[in-house]
MIFIMAR-495587 format. One record per residue (C-alpha): residue number from 1; residue in three letters; x, z, y. Coordinates in steps of 0.001 Angstrom, whole numbers, plus 500000, padded with zeros to 6 digits. Layout:
N
+------+------+--------+--------+--------+
: resi : resn :     xx :     zz :     yy :
+------+------+--------+--------+--------+
:  NUM :  Ala :      X :      Z :      Y :
...
+------+------+--------+--------+--------+
end
This chain:
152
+------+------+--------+--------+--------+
: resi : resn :     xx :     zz :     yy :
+------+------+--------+--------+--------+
:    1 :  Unk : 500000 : 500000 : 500000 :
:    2 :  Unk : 500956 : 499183 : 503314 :
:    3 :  Unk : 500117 : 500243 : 506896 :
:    4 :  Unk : 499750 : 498351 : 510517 :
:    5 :  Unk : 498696 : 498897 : 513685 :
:    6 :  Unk : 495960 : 496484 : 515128 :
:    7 :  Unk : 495776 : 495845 : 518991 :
:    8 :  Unk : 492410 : 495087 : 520453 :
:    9 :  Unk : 491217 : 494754 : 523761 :
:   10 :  Unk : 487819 : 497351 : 523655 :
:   11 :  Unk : 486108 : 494705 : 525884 :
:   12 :  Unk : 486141 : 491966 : 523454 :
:   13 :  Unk : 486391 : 494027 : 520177 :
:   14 :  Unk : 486235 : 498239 : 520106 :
:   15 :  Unk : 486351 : 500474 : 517491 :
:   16 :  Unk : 482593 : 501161 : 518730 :
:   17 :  Unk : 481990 : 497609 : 517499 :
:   18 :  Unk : 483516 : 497401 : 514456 :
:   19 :  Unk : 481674 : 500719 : 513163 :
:   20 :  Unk : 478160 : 499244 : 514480 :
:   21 :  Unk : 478543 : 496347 : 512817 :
:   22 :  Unk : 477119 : 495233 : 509687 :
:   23 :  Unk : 479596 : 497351 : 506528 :
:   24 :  Unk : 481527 : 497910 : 509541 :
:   25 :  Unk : 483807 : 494945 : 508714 :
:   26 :  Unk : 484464 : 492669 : 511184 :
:   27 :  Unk : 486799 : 489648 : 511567 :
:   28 :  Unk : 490347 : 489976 : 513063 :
:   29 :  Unk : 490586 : 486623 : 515146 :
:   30 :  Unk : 492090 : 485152 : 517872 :
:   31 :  Unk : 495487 : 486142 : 516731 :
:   32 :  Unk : 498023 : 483322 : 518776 :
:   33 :  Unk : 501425 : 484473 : 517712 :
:   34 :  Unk : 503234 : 483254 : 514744 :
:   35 :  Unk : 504691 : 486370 : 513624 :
:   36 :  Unk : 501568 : 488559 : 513764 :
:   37 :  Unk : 499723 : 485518 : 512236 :
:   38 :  Unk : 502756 : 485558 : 509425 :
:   39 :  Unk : 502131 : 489687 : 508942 :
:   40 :  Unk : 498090 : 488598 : 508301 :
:   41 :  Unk : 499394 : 485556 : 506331 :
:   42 :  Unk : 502035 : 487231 : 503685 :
:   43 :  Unk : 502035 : 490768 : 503736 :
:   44 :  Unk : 498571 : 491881 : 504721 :
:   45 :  Unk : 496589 : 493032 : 501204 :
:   46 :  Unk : 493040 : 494310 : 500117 :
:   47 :  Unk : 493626 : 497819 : 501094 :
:   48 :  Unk : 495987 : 498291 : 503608 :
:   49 :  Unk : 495438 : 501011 : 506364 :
:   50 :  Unk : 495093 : 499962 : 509855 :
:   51 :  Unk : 495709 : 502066 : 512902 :
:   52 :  Unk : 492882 : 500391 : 515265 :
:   53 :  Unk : 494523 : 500388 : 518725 :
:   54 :  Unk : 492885 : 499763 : 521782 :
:   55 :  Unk : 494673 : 497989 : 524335 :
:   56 :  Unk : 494833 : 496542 : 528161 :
:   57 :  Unk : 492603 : 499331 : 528778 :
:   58 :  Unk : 493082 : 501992 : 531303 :
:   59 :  Unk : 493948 : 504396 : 528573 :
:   60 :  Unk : 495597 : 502514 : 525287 :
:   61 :  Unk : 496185 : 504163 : 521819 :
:   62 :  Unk : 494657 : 504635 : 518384 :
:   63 :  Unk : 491076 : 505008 : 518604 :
:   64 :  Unk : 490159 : 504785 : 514756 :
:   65 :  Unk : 491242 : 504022 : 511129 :
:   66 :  Unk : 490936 : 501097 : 509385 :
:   67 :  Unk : 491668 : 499259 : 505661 :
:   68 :  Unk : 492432 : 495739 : 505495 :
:   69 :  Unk : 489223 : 493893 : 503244 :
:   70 :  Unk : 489591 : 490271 : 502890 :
:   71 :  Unk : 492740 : 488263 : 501888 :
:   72 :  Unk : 493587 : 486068 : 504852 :
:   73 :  Unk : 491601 : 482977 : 505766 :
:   74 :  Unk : 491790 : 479793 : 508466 :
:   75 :  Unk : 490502 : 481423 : 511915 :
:   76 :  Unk : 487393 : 479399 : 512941 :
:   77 :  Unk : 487964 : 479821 : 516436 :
:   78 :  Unk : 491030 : 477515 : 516323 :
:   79 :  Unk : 488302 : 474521 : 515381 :
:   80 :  Unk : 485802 : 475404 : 518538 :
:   81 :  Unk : 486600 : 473366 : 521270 :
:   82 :  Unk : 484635 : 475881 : 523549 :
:   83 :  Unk : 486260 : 479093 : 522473 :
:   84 :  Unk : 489394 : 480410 : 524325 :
:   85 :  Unk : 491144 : 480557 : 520626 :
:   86 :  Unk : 491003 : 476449 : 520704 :
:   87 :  Unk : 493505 : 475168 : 518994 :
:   88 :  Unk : 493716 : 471377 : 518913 :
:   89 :  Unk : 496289 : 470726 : 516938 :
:   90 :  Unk : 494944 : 473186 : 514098 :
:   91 :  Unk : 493377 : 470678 : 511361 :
:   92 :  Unk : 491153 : 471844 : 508844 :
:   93 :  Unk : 493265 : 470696 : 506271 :
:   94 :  Unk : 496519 : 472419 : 508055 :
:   95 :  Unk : 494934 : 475434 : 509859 :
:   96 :  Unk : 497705 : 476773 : 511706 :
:   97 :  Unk : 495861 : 480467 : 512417 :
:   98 :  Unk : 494707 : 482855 : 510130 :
:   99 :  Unk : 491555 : 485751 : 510451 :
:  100 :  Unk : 491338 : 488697 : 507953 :
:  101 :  Unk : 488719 : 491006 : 507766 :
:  102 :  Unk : 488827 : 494821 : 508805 :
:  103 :  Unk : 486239 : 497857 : 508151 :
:  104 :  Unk : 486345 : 500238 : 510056 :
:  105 :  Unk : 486466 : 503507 : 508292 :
:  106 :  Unk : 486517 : 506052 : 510646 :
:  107 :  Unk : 485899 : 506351 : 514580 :
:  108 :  Unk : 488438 : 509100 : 515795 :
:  109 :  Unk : 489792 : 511296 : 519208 :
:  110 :  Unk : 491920 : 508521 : 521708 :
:  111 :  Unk : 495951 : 509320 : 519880 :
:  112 :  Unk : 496940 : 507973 : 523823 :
:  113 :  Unk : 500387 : 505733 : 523975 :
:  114 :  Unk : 501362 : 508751 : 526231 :
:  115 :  Unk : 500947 : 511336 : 522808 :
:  116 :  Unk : 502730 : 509171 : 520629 :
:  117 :  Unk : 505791 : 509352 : 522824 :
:  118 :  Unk : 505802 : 512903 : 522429 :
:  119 :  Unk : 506059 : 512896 : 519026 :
:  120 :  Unk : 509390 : 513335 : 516792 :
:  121 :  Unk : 508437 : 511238 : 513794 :
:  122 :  Unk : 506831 : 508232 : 515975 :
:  123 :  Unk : 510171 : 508063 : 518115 :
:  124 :  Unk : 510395 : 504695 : 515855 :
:  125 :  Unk : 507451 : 503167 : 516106 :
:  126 :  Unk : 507584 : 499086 : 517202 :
:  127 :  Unk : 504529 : 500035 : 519939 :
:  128 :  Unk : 506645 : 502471 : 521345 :
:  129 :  Unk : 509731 : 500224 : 521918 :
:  130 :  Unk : 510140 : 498982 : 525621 :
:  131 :  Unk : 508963 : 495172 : 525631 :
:  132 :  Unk : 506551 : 495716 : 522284 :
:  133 :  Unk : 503521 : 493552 : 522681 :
:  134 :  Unk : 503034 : 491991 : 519325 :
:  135 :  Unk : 499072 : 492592 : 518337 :
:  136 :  Unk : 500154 : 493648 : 514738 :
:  137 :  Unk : 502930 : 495444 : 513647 :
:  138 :  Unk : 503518 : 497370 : 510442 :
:  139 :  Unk : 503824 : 501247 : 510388 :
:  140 :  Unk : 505771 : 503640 : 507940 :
:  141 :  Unk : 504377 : 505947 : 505628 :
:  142 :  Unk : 505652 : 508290 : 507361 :
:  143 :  Unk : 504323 : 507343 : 510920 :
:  144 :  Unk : 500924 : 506861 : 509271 :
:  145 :  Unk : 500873 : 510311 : 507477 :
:  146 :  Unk : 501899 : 512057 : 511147 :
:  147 :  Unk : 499314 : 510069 : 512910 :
:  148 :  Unk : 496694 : 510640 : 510203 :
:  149 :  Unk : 497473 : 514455 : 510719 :
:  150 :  Unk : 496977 : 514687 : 513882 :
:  151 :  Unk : 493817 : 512839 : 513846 :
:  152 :  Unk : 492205 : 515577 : 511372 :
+------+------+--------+--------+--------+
end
């Protein structure tokens, strides 16, 4: 098993969302950078735990938990001419941007980016190095078991 943390923006996609939706699963899409597309792509299983972050807000950090649900599939969005997510060289037979699909499991207290920093074991964590701003990166056991703690 596995862990990441998943940036969203809260106005296009919240943890609010996710748990109102139907099996509070939703699609992670949109995703326009090769190596967080390569992370959904070949390392991303059934099962994985996801640290759903809420970003370019005016208070960013881990607002829930999450478990990967879906192996990885072509993104839709980069077939829709009208969507922002338009990709036109993306084919149907040679997608070039892949979705996966996340449930929410639980809806927890704001972990702020400020918190994190204050913490020992997190010291390592990709979002907290200076000129992070990939939307997935993967987390350590260890990170995840701290974070999960302090959660509780």
């Amino acid at each position: 098993m596995q862990y990441w943390l998943m940036k969203s923006e809260p106005d296009e996609v919240s943890i609010d969302d996710v748990m109102a939706s139907p099996k509070q699963t939703t699609a992670w899409f949109g995703v326009r950078n090769y190596q967080a597309r390569n992370f959904m792509r070949d390392q991303m299983q059934v099962g994985d735990g996801v640290l759903f972050y809420h970003s370019s807000c005016p208070e960013p950090g881990i607002a829930g938990l999450a478990e990967i649900v879906s192996t990885p599939y072509p993104d839709a969005s980069q077939f829709d001419a009208k969507s922002k997510y338009y990709d036109p060289k993306a084919t149907q037979e040679q997608p070039r941007w892949i979705s996966i699909d996340v449930q929410g499991t639980q809806k927890t207290r704001l972990l702020s980016l400020a918190e994190m920093r204050t913490i020992p074991t997190l010291e390592d964590m990709v979002v907290l190095q200076k000129g992070s701003r990939l939307s997935i990166t993967p987390v350590t056991p260890a990170q995840w078991k701290a974070i999960v703690k302090l959660l509780k």
